[in-house]
C-alpha positions, -999 to 999 in steps of 0.1 A, spaced: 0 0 0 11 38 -5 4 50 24 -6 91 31 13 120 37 11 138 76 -17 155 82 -1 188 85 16 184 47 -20 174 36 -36 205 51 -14 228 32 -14 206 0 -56 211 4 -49 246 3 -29 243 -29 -48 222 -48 -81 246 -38 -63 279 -50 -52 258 -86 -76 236 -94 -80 216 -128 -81 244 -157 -104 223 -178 -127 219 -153 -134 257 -146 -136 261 -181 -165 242 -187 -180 256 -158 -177 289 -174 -190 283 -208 -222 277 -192 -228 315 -195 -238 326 -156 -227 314 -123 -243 281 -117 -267 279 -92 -264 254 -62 -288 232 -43 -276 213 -12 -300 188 1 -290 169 33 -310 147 49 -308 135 89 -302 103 101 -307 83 66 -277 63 64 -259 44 35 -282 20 32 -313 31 35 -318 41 -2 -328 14 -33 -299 26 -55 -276 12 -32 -294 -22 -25 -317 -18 -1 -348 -41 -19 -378 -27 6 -375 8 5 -387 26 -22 -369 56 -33 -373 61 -70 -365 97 -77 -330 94 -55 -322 64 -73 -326 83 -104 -304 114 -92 -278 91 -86 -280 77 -121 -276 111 -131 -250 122 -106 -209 115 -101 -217 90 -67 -195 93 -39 -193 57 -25 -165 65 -2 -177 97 14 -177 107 53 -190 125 78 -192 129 112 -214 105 129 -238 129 147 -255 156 131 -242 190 145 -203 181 138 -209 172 103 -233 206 96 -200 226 112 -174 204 85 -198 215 62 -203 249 63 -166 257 69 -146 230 55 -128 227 83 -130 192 110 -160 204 136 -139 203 165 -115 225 152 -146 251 146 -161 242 180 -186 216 177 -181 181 190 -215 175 204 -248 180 196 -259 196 231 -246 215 260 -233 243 240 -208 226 219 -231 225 192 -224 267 188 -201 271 158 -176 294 167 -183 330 155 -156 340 137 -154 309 116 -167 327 77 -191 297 66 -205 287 31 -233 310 22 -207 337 33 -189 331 3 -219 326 -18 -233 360 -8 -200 379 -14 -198 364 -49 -234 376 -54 -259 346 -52 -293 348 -30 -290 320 -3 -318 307 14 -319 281 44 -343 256 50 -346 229 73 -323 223 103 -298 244 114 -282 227 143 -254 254 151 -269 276 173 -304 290 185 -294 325 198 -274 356 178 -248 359 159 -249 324 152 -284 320 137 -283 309 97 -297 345 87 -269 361 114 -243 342 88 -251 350 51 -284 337 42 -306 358 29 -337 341 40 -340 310 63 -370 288 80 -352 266 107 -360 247 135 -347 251 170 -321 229 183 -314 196 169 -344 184 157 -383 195 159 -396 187 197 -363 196 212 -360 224 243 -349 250 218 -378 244 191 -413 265 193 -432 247 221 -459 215 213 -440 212 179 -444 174 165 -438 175 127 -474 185 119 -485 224 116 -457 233 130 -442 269 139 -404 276 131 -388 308 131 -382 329 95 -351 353 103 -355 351 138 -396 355 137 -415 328 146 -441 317 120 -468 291 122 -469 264 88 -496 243 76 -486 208 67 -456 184 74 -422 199 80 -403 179 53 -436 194 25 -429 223 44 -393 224 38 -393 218 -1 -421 241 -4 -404 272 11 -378 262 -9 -392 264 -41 -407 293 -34 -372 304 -30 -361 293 -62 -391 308 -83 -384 339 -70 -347 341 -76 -349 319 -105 -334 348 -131 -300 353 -104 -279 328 -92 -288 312 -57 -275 289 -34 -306 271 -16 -298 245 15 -325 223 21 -313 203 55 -345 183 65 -350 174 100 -366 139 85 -360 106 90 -346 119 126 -364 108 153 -397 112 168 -405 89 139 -439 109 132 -449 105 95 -484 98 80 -494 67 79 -502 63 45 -463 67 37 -455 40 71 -479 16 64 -469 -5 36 -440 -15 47 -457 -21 84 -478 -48 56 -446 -59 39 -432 -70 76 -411 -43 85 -412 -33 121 -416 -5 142 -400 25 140 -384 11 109 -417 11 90 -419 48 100 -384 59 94 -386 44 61 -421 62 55 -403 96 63 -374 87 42 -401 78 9 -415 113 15 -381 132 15 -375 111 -20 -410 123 -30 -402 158 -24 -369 156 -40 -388 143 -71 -410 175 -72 -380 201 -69 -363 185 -95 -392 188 -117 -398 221 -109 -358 227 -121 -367 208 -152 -400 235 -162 -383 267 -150 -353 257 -168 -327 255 -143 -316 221 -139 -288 222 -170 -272 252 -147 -280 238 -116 -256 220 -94 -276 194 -72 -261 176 -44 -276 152 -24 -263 138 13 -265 127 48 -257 139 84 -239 106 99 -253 68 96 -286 53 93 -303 56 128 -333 34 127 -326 17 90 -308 -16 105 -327 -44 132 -317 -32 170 -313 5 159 -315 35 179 -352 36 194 -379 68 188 -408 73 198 -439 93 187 -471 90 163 -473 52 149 -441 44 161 -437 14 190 -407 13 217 -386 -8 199 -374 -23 170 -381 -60 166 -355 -87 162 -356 -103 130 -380 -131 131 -405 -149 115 -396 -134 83 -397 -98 96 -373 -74 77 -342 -64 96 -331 -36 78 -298 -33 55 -263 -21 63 -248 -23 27 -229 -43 44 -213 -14 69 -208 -25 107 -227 -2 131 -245 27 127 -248 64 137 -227 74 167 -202 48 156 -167 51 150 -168 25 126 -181 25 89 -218 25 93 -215 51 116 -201 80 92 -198 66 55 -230 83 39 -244 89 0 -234 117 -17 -249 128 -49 -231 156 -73 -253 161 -103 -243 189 -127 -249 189 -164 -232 219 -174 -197 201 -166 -198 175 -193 -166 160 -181 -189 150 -150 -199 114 -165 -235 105 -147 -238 72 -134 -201 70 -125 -181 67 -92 -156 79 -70 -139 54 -48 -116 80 -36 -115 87 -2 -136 119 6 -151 140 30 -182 165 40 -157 196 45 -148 187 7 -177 201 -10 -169 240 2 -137 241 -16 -151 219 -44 -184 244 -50 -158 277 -46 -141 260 -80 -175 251 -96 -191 282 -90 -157 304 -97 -160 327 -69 -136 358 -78 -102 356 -71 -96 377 -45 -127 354 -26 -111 319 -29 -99 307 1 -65 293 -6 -56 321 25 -76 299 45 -62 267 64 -87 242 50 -98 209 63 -115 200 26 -101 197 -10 -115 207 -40 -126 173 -56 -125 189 -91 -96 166 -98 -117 136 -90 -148 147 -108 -131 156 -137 -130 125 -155 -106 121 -183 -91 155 -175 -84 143 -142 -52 158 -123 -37 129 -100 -55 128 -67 -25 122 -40 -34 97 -14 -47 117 17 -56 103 56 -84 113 74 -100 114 108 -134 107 125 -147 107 159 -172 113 179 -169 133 214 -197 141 228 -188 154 261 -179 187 272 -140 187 263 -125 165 243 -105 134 250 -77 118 227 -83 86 213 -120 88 222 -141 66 197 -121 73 166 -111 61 133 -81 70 114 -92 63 78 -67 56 44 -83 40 11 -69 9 23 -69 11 63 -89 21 93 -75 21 127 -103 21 154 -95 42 185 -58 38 181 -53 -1 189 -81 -25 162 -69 -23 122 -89 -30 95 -81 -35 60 -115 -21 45 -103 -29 8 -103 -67 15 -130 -66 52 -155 -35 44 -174 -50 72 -147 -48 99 -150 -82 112 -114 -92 113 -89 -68 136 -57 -72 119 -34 -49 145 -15 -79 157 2 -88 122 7 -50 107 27 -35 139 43 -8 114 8 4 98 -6 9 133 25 27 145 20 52 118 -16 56 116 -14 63 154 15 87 142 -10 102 119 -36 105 145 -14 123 170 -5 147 142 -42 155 137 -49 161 172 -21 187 174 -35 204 144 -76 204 156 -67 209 195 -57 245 200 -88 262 207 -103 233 226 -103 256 258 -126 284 245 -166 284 250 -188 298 221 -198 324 241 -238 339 234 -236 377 237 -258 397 262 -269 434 260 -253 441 222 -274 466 204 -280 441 176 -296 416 201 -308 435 235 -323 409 243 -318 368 238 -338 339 254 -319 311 263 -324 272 268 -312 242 286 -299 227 254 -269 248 255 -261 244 296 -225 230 297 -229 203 326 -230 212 359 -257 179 366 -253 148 350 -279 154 326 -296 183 298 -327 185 294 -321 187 255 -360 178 244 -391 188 256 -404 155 265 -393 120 267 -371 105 294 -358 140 308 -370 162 291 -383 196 303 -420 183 305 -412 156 333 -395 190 351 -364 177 363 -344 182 391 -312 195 366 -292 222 364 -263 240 344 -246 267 332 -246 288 302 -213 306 282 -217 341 280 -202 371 272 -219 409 284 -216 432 258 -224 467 274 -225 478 310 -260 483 321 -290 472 339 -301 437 330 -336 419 335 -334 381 340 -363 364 334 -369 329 346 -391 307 333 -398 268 332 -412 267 297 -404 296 270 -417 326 262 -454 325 255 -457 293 266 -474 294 307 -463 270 333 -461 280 366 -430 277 393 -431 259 426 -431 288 451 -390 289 464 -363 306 461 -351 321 427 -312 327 425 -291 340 394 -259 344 392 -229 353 363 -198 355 367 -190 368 404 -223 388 404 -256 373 417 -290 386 429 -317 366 450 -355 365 461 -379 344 469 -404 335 445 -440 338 452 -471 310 449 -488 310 412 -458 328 397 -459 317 357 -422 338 356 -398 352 381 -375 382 376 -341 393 391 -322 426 380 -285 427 376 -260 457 372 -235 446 349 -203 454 335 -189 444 301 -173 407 306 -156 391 275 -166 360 289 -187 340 320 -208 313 329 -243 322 338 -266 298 360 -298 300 375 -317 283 403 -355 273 411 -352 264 445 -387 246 462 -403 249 495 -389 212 502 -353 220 488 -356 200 453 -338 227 433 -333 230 392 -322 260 368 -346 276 346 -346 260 313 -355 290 298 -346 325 307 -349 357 286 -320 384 293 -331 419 288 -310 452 290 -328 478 304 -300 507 306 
């Protein structure tokens, strides 16, 4: 085997190739007449094998098996294998813990302000950008989608809809999500309601070049989906929730089939770069996955059994979360007929990754000069040399790294995969030659001493280059003029009891009112008089507080009182002074001692 170059020589060679990248390529790009337009579809929780195109004989996913007949097909393309950490890669082209995200709660799903993102650069080089879907990188400002170069944006709160940051009672069905920070009540189901804001947007910027992100919240769990998409494959013998994260997943494909009809009759899909992708591995699609609950879904997910369907794996081992294959190698779709060197129906076995497609769109699109990003100490390389075909540049082997954190700072060698085209070494001691094993069943380690030496070598190297910054907080502003005042939620506390309460209901969640606390990273922007208001549900939403004592305090200043019987809200003023950077917490404190912070409290300055 040829095996990679450091990781350090590989960041700068990314950089290289991103600020020369193949002439040919560009040029067809360009003889297409206007900047192309781009549409980035990514989809949560679907993994690898939960799409017909790529064997899977009970789903039915017609219209994504025909983009990928019409696409260049990543089939060796990773992520991250949660959701939040692969959004950050994405948007900056940079590893997510590098950016600040390496969870998906407790505030380390906040990506770091100063980090310039994708529709940044789209907006500079004069598209429209529109968001909708799932943001996942932060509820409060400056790190909202529209706070960060999207024109317009429809998101939901938090992870996923139903979690502590999303508009109360929310459950996938006539729903209300926020339009550029204004909450906004929708008829219909949020994936229909996705695509349909979406075209909207594209209609209406049809005659300028746009960048539209559609990031669906679907198939992630609650599985909630009508039934009439769930229940043949209930009939066919699939179990529950697999029957209904397979429904979600047939309407995403359904939707996908409209918007790219709509591109056909408004004349945009010869100029129209389409990619399709996932967040991190297929969370219900395989027997014993991850459990949901909600509307038509049952507790768990039945063994395979008297003929019952078990879900497919293409053949992967484990599943999202996992530091193994299933866990972060995804679909990726790049359709784009105006590059006739892009050959649909083909493949790339290469190995690539999610912060790829930044540098890769900047040489698609041709951003001007003076706005490419070879300046910029990327994670990502341009694929144009891959995608390319027979003007292809060599492609010079390269070694990435995945893992997945998920506490509040990060440990080496937790759950981690070093990955070459021929190797994976699994939290630095089990080897596995995928070329020959692609389901990782036999640890090699023992007999190739010398590729585990070096891949650990590798690894260590990488950790140096992504661990710098692991000590900062992505602090949420108080009192700036642009945001006077910001309501936050328990889905950012960093831990100060064992558990977040990072979904409204559930095991946990804020509904069953637990006895939690924790403490939020802030920064106070202007001296002043400041309003804290404390509440047990959010804003607009009534629920009363057990009579107590109420306590905030940030930083070295606090303020107390006692809270009286009936109280829906409780408020403490605060005289601060401006402070680069604290930890706020709160306390509800009952007549009997149980004690928990308020998961939502609205920050006001007054003076």
């Amino acid at each position: 085997m040829r095996m990679s170059h450091t990781l350090t020589s590989l960041v700068l060679l990314a950089a290289a190739i991103g600020a020369v990248a193949c002439p040919a390529f560009l040029a067809e790009g360009a003889a297409a007449g206007r900047a192309p337009n781009v549409v980035l579809i990514i989809t949560d929780d679907q993994g690898y094998g939960d799409l017909g195109v790529h064997g899977n004989t009970m789903i039915r996913t017609p219209h994504l098996d025909t983009l990928a007949k019409q696409s260049v097909r990543l089939t060796n393309f990773h992520v991250d294998p949660t959701c939040a950490e692969t959004r950050s890669a994405l948007m900056t082209g940079k590893y997510s813990c590098r950016v600040g995200v390496w969870h998906t709660i407790m505030g380390r799903s906040i990506l770091r302000q100063d980090e310039k993102i994708l529709p940044q650069y789209f907006a500079e080089a004069g598209y429209r950008t529109g968001h909708f879907g799932k943001w996942h990188l932060g509820d409060n400002w400056p790190y909202r989608p529209h706070d960060r170069g999207f024109h317009e944006a429809l998101f939901s709160g938090g992870g996923g809809v139903g979690q502590s940051p999303d508009a109360w009672g929310n459950d996938y069905f006539d729903d209300t999500f926020s339009r550029n920070g204004t909450p906004e009540k929708q008829t219909g189901y949020c994936t229909d309601v996705w695509f349909h804001n979406a075209s909207a947007f594209i209609e209406k910027n049809k005659n300028n070049p746009f960048f539209c992100y559609i990031a669906t919240n679907a198939p992630h769990g609650p599985y909630n989906v009508d039934p009439k998409y769930s229940k043949p494959y209930v009939e066919r013998g699939v179990p529950q929730p697999m029957a209904n994260f397979y429904g979600m997943i047939e309407n995403i494909d359904e939707n996908i089939g409209s918007l790219l009809k709509k591109l056909d009759e408004w004349k945009l899909s010869e100029n129209t770069v389409v990619i399709y992708m996932t967040d991190n591995g297929t969370a219900a699609g395989v027997g014993g996955g991850r459990m949901g609950g909600g509307k038509n879904a049952k507790k768990k997910v039945a063994p395979q059994n008297d003929g019952q369907w078990n879900g497919f794996a293409a053949g992967m081992r484990a599943q999202k979360g996992s530091q193994y294959d299933g866990g972060h190698r995804v679909p990726c779709f790049i359709r784009a007929p105006f590059l006739k060197s892009l050959k649909p129906g083909s493949e790339v076995s290469e190995l690539t990754a999610h912060f790829d497609l930044l540098p890769t769109l900047r040489d698609i699109c041709q951003f001007p000069a003076q706005r490419t990003l070879a300046s910029e100490q990327l994670d990502g390389r341009s694929l144009a040399p891959l995608l390319a075909g027979e003007n292809a540049k060599p492609w010079q082997p390269r070694t990435l790294v995945v893992h997945s954190q998920r506490v509040e700072h990060p440990e080496m060698w937790r759950k981690c995969a070093v990955l070459t085209q021929q190797h994976r070494l699994v939290d630095g001691q089990e080897l596995y030659d995928i070329v020959a094993d692609p389901a990782q069943k036999a640890d090699i380690a023992a007999d190739h001493a010398p590729v585990v030496a070096q891949l650990r070598g590798e690894y260590e190297r990488w950790w140096k280059h992504v661990s710098p910054r692991f000590g900062e907080y992505s602090d949420i502003p108080l009192g700036a003029e642009a945001a006077p005042s910001q309501e936050l939620c328990c889905h950012d506390w960093h831990p100060g009891s064992p558990a977040t309460p990072w979904n409204q209901s559930g095991q946990g969640g804020v509904a069953g009112n637990p006895l939690v606390n924790g403490l939020w990273a802030v920064s106070v922007a202007r001296a002043g008089k400041y309003q804290f208001i404390l509440r047990m549900r959010p804003e607009g939403t009534e629920h009363e507080i057990p009579a107590g004592d109420a306590k905030v305090k940030i930083g070295d200043v606090e303020g107390s009182a006692k809270i009286p019987a009936g109280a829906k809200s409780f408020t403490i003023e605060l005289d601060l002074k401006p402070t680069p950077h604290a930890m706020l917490q709160t306390w509800l404190t009952q007549a009997d001692g149980g004690s928990r912070g308020a998961y939502y409290t609205t920050i006001r300055r007054l003076e």
